[in-house]
N, C-alpha and C positions, 0 to 999 in steps of 0.2 A: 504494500500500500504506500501510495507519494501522501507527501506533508499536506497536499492540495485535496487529496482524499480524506486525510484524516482532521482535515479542517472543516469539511462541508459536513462529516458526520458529526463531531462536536456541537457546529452550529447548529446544524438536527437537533440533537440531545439538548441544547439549550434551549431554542423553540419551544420546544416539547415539554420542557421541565416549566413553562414561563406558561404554555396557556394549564399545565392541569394547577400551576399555582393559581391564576386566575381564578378556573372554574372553582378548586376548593374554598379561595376567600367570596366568590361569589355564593355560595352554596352558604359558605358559613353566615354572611349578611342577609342572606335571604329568610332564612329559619329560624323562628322565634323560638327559642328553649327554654323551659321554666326549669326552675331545680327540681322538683317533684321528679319530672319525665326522666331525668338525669342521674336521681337517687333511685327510682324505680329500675332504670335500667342496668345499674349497677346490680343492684340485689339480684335481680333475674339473671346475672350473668355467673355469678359466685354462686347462685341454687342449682345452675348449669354445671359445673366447676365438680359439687357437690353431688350432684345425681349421677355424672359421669366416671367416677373415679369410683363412687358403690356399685355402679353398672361392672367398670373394671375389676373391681375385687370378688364380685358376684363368679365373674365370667370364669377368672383364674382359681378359683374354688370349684365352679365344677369341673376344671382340667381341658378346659378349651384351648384348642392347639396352635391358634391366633395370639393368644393371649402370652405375653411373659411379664415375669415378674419385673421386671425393669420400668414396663410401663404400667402396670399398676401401681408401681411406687413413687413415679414422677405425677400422675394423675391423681396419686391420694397429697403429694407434696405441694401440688400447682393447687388445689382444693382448700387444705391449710393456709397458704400464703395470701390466697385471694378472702379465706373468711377471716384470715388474720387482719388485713387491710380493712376489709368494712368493718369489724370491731373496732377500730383504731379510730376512723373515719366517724362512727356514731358517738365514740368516747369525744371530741372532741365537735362535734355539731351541739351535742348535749352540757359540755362545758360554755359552749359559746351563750346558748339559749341560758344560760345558769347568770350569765354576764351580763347576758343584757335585760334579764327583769330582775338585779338587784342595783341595777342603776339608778340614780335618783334623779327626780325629773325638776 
């Protein structure tokens, strides 16, 4: 490949990278997000996180030949980490809420 090759595919890839930034700050200005939809969506992602990794340790107890114990142990650890996170996450929404009605008005 010449430098004049490798210059028009960079310019590509640069194009490229400039309109999906576009479309994503466009997408993001467009969509009104409350927190609810946001905290909601979290939680259903971690009860996902959670069903899947009981799915997996299900699977590897009955001796399913798909199944290894490597990834049932990354699936029950990815599980942990994500409900460790929204524990973290509620402990500190629930401090904040503690902060702001003993302020004095």
């Amino acid at each position: 490949m010449s430098n004049t090759e490798i210059n028009r595919v960079l310019g590509q890839i640069r194009l490229m990278q400039d309109q999906v930034r576009d479309t994503t700050l466009k997408a993001r200005t467009d969509q009104v997000v409350d927190f609810g939809s946001v905290l909601r969506g979290a939680i259903d992602t971690v009860n996902n996180h959670q069903q899947y990794a009981a799915q997996m340790s299900r699977a590897f107890e009955r001796g399913d030949p798909g199944i290894n114990l490597s990834d049932v142990m990354i699936a029950g650890q990815k599980s942990g980490l994500a409900f460790q996170s929204m524990l973290q996450t509620r402990n500190k929404l629930v401090d904040a809420y503690k902060d702001v009605m003993n302020m004095s008005m």
